[in-house]
VMD Tcl script that builds the backbone (N, CA, C; Angstrom):
set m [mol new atoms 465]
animate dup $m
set s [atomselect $m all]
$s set {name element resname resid chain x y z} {
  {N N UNK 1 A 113.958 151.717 101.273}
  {CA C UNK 1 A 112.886 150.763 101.138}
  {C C UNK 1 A 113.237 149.721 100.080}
  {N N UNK 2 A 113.645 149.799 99.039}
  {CA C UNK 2 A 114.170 149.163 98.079}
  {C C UNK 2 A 115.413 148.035 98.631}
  {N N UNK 3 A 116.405 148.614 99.034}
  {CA C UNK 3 A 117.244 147.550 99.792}
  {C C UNK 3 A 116.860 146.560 100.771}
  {N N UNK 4 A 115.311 147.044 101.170}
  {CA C UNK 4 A 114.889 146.240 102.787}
  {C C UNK 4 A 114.473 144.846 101.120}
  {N N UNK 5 A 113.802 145.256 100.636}
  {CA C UNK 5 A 113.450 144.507 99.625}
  {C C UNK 5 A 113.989 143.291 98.909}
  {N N UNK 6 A 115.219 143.963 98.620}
  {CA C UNK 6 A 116.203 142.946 98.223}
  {C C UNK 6 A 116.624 142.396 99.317}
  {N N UNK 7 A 117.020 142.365 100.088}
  {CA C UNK 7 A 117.551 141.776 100.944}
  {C C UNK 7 A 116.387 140.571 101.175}
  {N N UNK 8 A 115.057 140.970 101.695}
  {CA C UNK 8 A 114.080 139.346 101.651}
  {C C UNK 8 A 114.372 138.794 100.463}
  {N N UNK 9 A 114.379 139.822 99.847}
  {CA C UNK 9 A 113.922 138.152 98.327}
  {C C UNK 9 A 115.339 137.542 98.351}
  {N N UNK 10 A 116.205 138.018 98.394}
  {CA C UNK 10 A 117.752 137.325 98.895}
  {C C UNK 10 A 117.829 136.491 100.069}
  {N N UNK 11 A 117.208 136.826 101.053}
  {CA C UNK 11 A 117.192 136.297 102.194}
  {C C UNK 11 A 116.026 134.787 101.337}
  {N N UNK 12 A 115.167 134.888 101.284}
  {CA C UNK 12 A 113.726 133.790 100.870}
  {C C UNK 12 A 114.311 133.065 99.563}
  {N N UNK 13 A 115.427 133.517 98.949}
  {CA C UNK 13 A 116.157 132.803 98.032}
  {C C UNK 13 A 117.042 131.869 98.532}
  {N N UNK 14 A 117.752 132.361 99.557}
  {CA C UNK 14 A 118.821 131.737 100.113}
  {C C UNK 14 A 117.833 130.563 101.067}
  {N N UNK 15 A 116.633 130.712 101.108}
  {CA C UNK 15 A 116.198 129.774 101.872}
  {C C UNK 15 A 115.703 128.000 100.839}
  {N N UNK 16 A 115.163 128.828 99.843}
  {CA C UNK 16 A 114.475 127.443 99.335}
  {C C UNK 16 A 115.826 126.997 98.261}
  {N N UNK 17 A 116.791 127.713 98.194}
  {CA C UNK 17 A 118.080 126.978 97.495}
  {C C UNK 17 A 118.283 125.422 97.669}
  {N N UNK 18 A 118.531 125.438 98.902}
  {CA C UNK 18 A 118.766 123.805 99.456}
  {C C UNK 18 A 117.539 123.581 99.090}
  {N N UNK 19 A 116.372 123.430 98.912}
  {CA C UNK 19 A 115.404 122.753 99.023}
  {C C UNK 19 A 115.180 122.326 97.448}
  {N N UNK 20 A 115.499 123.443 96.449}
  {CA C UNK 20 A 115.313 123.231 95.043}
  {C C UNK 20 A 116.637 122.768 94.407}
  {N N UNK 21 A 117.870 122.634 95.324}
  {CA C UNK 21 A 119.301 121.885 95.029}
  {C C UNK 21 A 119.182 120.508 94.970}
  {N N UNK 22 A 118.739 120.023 95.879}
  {CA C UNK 22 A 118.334 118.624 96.873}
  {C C UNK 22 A 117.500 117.994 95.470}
  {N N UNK 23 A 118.253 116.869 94.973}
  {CA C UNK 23 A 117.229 116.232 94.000}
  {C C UNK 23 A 117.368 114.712 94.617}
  {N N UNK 24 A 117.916 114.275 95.510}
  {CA C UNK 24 A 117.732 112.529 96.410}
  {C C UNK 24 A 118.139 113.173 97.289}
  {N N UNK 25 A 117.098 111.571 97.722}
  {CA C UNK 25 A 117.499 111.486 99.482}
  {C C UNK 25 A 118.121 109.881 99.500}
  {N N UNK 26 A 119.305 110.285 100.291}
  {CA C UNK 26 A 120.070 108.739 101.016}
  {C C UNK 26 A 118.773 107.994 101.935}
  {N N UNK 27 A 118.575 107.101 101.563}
  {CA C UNK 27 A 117.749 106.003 102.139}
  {C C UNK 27 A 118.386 105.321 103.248}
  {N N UNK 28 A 119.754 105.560 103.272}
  {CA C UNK 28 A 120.344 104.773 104.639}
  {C C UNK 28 A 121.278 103.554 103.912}
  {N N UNK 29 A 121.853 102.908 104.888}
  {CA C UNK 29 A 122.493 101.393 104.595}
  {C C UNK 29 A 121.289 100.661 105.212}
  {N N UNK 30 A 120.355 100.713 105.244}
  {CA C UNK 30 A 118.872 99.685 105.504}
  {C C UNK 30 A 117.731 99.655 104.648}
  {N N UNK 31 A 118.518 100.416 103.760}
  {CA C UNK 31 A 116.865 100.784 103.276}
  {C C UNK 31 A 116.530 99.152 102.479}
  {N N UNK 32 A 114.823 98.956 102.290}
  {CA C UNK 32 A 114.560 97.564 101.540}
  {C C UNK 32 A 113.293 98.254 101.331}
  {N N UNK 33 A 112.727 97.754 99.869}
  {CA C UNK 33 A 111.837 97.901 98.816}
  {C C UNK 33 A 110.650 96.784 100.117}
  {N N UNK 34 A 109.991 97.179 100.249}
  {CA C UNK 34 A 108.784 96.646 100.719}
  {C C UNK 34 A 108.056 95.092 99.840}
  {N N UNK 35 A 108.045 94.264 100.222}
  {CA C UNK 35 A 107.861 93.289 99.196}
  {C C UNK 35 A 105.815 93.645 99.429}
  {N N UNK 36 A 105.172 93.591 97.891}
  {CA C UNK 36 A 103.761 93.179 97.995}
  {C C UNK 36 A 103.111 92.132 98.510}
  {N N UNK 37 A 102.266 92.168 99.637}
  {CA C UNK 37 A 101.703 90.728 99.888}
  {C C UNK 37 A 100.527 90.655 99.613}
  {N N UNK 38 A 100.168 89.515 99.043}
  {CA C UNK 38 A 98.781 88.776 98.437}
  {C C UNK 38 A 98.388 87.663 99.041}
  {N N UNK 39 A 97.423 87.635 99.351}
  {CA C UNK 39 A 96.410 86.511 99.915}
  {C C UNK 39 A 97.325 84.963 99.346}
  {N N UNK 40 A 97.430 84.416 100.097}
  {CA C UNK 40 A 98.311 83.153 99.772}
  {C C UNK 40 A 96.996 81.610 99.870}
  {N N UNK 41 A 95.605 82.251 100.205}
  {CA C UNK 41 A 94.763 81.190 100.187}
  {C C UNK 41 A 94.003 81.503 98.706}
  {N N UNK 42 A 93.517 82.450 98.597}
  {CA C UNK 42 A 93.043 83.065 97.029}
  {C C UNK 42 A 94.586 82.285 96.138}
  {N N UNK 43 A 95.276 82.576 96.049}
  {CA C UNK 43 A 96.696 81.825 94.964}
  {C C UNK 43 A 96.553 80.130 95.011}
  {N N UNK 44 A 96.265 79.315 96.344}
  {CA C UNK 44 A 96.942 78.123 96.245}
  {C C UNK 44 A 95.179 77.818 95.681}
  {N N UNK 45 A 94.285 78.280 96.221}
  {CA C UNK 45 A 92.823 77.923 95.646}
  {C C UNK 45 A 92.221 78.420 94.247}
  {N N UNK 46 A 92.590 79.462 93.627}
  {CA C UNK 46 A 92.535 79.837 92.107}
  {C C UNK 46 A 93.263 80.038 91.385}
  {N N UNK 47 A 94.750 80.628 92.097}
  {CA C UNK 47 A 95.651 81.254 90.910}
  {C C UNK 47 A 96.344 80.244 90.624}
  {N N UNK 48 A 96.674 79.519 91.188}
  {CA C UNK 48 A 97.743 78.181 91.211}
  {C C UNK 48 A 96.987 77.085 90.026}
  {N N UNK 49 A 95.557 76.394 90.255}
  {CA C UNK 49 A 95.083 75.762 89.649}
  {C C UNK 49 A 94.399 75.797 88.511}
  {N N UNK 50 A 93.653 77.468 88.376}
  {CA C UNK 50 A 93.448 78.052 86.659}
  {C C UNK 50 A 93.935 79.146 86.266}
  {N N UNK 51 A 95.340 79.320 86.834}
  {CA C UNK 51 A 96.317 79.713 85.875}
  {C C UNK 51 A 97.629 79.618 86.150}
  {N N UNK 52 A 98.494 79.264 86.687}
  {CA C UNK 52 A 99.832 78.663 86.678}
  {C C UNK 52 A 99.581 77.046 86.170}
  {N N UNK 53 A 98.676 76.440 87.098}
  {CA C UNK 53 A 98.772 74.817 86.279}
  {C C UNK 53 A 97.808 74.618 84.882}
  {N N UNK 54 A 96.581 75.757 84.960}
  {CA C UNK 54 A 95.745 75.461 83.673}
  {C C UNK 54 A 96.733 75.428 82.148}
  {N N UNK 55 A 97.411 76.860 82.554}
  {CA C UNK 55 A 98.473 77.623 81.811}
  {C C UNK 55 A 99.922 76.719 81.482}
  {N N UNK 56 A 100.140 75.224 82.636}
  {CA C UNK 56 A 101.223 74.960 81.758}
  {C C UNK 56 A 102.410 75.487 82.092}
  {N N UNK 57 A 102.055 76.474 83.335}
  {CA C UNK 57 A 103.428 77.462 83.668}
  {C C UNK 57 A 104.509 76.437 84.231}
  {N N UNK 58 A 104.524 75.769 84.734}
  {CA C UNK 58 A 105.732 74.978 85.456}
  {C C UNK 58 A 106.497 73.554 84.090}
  {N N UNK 59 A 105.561 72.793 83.580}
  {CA C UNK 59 A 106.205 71.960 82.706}
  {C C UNK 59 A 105.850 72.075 81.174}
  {N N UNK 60 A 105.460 73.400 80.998}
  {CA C UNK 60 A 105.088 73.944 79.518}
  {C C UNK 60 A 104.475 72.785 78.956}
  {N N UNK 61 A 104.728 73.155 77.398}
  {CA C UNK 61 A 103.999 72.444 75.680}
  {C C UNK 61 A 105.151 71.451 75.791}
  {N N UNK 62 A 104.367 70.697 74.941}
  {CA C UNK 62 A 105.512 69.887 73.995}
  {C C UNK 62 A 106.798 70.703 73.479}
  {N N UNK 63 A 106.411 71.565 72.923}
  {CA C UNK 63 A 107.090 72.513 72.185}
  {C C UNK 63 A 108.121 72.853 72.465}
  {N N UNK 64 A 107.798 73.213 73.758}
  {CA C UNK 64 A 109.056 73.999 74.954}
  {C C UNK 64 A 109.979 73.105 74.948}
  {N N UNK 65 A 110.441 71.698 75.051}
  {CA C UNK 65 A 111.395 71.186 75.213}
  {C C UNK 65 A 111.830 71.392 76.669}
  {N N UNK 66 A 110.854 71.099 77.381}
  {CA C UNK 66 A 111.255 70.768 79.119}
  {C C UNK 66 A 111.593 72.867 79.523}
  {N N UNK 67 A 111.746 73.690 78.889}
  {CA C UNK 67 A 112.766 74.776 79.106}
  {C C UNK 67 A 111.333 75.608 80.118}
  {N N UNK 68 A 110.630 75.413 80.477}
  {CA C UNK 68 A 109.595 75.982 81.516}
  {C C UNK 68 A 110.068 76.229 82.568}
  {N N UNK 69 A 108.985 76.886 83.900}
  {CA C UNK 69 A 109.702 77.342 84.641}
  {C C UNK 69 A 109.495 75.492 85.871}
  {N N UNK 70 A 109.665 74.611 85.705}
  {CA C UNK 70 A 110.133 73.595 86.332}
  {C C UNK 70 A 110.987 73.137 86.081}
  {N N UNK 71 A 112.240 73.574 85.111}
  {CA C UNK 71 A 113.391 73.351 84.791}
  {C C UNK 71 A 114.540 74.490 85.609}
  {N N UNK 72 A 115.391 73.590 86.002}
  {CA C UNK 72 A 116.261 74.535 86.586}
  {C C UNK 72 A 117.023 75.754 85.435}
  {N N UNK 73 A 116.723 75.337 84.158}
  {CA C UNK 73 A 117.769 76.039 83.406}
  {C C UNK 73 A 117.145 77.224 83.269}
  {N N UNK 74 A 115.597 77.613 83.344}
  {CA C UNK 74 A 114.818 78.771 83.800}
  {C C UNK 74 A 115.353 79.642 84.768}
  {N N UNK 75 A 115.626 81.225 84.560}
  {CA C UNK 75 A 115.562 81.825 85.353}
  {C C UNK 75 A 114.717 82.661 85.680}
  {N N UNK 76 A 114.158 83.273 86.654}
  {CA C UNK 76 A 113.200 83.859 87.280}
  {C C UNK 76 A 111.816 82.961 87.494}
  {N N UNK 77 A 111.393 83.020 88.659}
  {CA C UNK 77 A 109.909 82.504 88.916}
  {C C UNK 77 A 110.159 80.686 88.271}
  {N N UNK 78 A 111.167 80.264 89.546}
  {CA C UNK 78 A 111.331 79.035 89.179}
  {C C UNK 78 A 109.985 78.093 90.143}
  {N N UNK 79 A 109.714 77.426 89.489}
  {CA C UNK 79 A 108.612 76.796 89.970}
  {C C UNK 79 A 108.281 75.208 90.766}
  {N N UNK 80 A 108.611 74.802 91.693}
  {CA C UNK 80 A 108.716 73.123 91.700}
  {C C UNK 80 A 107.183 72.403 91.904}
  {N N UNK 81 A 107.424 71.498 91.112}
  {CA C UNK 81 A 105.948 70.445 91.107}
  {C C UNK 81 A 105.419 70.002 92.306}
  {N N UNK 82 A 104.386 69.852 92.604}
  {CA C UNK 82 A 103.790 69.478 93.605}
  {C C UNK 82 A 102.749 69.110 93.223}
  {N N UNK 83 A 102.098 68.133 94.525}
  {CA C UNK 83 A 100.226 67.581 94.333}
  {C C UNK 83 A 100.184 68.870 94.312}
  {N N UNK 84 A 98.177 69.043 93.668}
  {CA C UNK 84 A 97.307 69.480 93.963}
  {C C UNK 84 A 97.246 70.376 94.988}
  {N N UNK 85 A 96.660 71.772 95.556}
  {CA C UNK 85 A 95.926 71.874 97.132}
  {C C UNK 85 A 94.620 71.572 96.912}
  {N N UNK 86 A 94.573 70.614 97.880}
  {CA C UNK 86 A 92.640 70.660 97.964}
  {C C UNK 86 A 92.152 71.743 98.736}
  {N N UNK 87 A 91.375 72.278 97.980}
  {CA C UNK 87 A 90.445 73.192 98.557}
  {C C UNK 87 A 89.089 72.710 98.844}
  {N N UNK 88 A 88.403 72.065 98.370}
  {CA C UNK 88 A 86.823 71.689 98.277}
  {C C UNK 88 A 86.402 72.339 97.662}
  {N N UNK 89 A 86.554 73.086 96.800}
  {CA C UNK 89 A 86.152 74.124 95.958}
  {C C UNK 89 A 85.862 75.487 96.619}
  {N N UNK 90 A 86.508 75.600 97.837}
  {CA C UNK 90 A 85.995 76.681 98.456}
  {C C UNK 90 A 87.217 77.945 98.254}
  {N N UNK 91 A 87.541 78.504 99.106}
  {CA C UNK 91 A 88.756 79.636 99.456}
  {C C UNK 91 A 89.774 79.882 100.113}
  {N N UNK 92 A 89.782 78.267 100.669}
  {CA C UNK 92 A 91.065 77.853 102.062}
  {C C UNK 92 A 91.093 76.268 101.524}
  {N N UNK 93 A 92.454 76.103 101.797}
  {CA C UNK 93 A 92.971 74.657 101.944}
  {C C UNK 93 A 92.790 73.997 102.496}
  {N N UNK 94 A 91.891 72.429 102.356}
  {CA C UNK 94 A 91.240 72.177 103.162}
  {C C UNK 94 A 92.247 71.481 104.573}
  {N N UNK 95 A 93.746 71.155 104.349}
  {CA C UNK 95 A 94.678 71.021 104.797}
  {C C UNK 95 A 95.857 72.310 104.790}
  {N N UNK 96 A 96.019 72.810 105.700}
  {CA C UNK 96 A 96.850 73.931 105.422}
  {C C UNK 96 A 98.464 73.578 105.312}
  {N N UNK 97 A 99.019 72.029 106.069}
  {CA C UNK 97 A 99.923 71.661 105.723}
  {C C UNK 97 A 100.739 71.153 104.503}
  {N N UNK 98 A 99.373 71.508 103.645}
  {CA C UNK 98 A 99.473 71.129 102.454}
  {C C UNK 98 A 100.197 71.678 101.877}
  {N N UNK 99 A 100.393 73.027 101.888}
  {CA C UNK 99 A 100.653 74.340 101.654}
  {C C UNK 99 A 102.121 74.550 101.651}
  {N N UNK 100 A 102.567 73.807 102.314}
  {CA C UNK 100 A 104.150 73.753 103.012}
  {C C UNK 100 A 104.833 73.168 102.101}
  {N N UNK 101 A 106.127 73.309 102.004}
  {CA C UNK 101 A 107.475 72.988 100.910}
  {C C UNK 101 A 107.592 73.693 99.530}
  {N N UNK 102 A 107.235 72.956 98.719}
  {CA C UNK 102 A 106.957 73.337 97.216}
  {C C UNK 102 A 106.088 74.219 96.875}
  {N N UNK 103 A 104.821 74.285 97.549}
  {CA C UNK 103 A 103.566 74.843 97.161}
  {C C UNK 103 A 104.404 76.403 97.417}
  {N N UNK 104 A 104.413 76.663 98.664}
  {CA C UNK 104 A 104.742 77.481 99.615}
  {C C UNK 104 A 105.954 78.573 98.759}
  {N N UNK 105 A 107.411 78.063 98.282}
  {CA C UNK 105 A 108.055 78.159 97.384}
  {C C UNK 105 A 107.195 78.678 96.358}
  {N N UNK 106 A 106.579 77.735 95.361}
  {CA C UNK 106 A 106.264 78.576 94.179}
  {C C UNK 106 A 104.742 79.910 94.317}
  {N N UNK 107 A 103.863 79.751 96.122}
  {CA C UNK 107 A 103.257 81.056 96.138}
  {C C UNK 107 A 104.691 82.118 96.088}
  {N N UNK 108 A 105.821 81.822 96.561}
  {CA C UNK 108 A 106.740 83.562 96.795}
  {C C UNK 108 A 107.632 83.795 95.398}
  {N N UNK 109 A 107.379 82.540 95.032}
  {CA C UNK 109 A 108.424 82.667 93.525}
  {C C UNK 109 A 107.111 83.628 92.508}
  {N N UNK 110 A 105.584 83.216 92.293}
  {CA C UNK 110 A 104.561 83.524 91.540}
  {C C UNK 110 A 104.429 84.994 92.248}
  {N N UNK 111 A 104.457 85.174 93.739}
  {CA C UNK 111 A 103.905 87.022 94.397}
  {C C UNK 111 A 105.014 87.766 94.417}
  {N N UNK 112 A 106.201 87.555 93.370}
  {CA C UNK 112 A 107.283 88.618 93.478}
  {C C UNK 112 A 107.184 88.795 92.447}
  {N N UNK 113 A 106.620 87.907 91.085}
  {CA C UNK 113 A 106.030 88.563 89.792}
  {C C UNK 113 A 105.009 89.611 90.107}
  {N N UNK 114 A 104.087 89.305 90.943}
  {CA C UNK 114 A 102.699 90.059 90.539}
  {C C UNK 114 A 102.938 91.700 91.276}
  {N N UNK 115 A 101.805 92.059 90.804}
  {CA C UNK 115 A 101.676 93.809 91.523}
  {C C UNK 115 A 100.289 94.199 91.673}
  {N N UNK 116 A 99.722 94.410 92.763}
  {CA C UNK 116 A 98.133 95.372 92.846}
  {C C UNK 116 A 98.149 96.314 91.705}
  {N N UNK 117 A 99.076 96.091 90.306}
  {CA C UNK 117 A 98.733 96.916 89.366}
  {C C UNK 117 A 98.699 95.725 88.602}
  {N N UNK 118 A 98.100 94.569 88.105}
  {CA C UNK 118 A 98.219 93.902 87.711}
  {C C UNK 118 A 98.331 93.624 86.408}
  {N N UNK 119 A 97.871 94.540 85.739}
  {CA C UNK 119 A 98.359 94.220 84.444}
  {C C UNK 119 A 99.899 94.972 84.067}
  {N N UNK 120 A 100.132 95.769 84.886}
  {CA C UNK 120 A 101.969 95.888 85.158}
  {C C UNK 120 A 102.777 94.773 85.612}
  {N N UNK 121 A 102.363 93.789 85.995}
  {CA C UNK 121 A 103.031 92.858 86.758}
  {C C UNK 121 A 103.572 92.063 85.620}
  {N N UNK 122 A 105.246 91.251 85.664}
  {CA C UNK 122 A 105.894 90.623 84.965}
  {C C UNK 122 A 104.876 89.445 84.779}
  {N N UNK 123 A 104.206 88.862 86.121}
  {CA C UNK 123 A 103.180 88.050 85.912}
  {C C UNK 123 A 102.136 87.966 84.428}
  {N N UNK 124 A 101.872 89.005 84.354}
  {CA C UNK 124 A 101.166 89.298 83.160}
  {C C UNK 124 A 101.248 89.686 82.342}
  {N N UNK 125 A 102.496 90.277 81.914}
  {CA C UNK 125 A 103.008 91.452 80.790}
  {C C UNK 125 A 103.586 90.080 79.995}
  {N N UNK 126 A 104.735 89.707 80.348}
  {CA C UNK 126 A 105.591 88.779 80.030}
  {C C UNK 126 A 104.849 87.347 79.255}
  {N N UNK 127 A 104.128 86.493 79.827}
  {CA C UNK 127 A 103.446 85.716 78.940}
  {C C UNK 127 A 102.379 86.347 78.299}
  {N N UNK 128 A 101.778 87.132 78.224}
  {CA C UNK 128 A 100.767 87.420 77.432}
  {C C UNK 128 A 101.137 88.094 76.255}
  {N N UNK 129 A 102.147 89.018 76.089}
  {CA C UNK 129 A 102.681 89.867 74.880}
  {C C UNK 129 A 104.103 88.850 74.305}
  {N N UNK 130 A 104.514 87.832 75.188}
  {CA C UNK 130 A 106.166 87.346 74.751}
  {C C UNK 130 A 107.006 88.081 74.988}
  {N N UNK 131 A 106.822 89.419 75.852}
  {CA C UNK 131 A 108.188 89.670 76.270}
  {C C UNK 131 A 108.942 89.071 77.092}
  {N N UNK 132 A 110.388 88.875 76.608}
  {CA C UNK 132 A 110.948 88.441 78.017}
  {C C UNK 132 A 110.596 87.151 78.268}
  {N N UNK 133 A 109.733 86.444 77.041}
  {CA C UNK 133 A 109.139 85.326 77.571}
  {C C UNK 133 A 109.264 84.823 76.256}
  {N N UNK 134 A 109.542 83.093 76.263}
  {CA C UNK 134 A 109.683 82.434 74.918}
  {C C UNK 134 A 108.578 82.350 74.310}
  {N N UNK 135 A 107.089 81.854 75.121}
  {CA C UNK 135 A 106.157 82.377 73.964}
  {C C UNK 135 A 105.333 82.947 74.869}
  {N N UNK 136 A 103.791 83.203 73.806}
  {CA C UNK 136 A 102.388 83.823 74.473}
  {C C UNK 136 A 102.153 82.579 74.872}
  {N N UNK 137 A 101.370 82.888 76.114}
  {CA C UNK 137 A 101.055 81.855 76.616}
  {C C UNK 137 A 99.508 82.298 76.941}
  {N N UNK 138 A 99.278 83.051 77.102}
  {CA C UNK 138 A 97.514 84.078 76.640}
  {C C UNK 138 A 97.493 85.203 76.041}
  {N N UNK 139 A 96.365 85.306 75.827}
  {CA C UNK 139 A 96.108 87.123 75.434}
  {C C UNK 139 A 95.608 87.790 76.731}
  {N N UNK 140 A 96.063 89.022 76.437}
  {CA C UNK 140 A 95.836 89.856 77.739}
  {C C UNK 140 A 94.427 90.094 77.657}
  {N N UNK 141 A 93.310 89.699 76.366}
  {CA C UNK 141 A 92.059 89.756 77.149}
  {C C UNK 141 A 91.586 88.371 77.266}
  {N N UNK 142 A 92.391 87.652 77.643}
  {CA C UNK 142 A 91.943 86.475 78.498}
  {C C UNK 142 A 91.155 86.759 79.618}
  {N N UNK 143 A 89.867 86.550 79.994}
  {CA C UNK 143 A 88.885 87.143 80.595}
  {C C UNK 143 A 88.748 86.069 81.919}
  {N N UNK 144 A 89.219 84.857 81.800}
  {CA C UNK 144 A 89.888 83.935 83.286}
  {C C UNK 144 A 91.196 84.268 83.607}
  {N N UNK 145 A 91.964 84.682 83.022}
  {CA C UNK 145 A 93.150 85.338 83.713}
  {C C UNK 145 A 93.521 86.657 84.118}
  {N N UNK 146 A 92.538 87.559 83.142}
  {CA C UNK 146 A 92.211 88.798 83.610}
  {C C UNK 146 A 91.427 88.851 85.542}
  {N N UNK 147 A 90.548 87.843 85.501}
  {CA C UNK 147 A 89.576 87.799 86.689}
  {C C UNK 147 A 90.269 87.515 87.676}
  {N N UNK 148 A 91.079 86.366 87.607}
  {CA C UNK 148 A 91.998 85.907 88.746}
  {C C UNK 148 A 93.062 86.584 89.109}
  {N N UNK 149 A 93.843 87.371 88.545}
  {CA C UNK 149 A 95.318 88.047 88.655}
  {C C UNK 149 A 93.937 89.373 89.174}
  {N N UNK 150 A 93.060 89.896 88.373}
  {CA C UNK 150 A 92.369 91.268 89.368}
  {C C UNK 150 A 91.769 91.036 90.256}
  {N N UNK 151 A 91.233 89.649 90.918}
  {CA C UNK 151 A 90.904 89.649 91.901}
  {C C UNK 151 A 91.911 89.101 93.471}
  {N N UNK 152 A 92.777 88.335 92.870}
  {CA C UNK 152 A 94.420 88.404 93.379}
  {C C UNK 152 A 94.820 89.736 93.951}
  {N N UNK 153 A 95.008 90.647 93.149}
  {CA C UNK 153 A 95.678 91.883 93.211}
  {C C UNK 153 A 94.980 92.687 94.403}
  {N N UNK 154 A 93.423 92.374 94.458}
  {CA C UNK 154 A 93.228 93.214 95.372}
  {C C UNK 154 A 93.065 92.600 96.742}
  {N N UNK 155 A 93.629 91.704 96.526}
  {CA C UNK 155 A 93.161 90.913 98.161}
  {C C UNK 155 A 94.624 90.846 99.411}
}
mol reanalyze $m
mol bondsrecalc $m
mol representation Tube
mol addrep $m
C-alpha cells in the first residue's frame, strides 16, 4: 500500500513539473502589443484645445527656446501645427475633413502617450512631475487636466 502511494505522488509530481518549470511563453514571430484606442472626436474637441494647445504642448514658453514638441529636435510625441478643429462647442467636428493631415498625426502621436490608466500614462506622469520632461508643465491636481485625460481614458 505504501508503494501504490508513492508511486501517485511521483506520478502527480511528474505531472505538474512542466507546468511549475514553464516560466514564458513564445508569443510567436507575430506577436504585437495591442495599441489603446481613444475616442479621436472627444481629443480633437477637448483634449487637443484645453490641454495640448491650452498647455503650450507643441510651441512651449518663451523659455523653452523653440525645444517643444513642434520642433523636430524633440523626441517622442512630435507634434505638427495646425488650424483649430471647429467643433461648435459640441463633441464632433463640425468638418470631419478637418481632422485629416496634421491634426490626425498629432491625435496618434498624443494616444500612444495616453493609457485607460491615466494617470500612468507618459501623457501625464511626464509633464506634471518633470520626468523625462524639461519642465512641469501642471500639477497632477490640475482639476481641467485631471477631467479631460479621465474622461478621455474612458471613452
Amino acid at each position: 500500500m505504501a508503494g501504490s502511494t508513492t508511486i501517485w505522488r511521483g506520478a502527480r509530481l511528474a505531472l505538474l513539473l512542466p507546468a511549475i518549470a514553464c516560466t514564458t511563453i513564445d508569443p510567436g514571430s507575430d506577436f504585437v502589443v495591442p495599441q489603446e484606442v481613444f475616442d479621436a472626436n472627444y481629443y480633437y474637441c477637448h483634449v487637443e484645445p484645453k490641454f495640448i494647445g491650452a498647455k503650450k504642448c507643441g510651441p512651449g514658453e518663451a523659455s523653452d527656446n523653440g525645444s517643444c514638441h513642434f520642433s523636430s529636435s524633440v523626441s517622442g510625441m512630435s507634434l505638427l501645427d495646425h488650424p483649430a478643429i471647429d467643433c461648435g462647442g459640441g463633441d464632433r467636428p463640425l468638418d470631419m475633413t478637418s481632422t485629416a493631415g496634421a491634426a490626425q498625426s498629432n491625435f496618434q502621436a498624443v494616444s500612444f502617450e495616453m493609457s485607460h490608466v491615466y494617470m500612468t500614462a507618459p501623457l501625464f506622469v511626464r509633464p506634471s512631475n518633470g520626468a523625462n520632461h524639461p519642465r512641469v508643465v501642471f500639477s497632477a491636481t490640475d482639476a481641467v487636466v485631471n477631467q479631460l485625460l479621465s474622461t478621455w481614458a474612458s471613452k
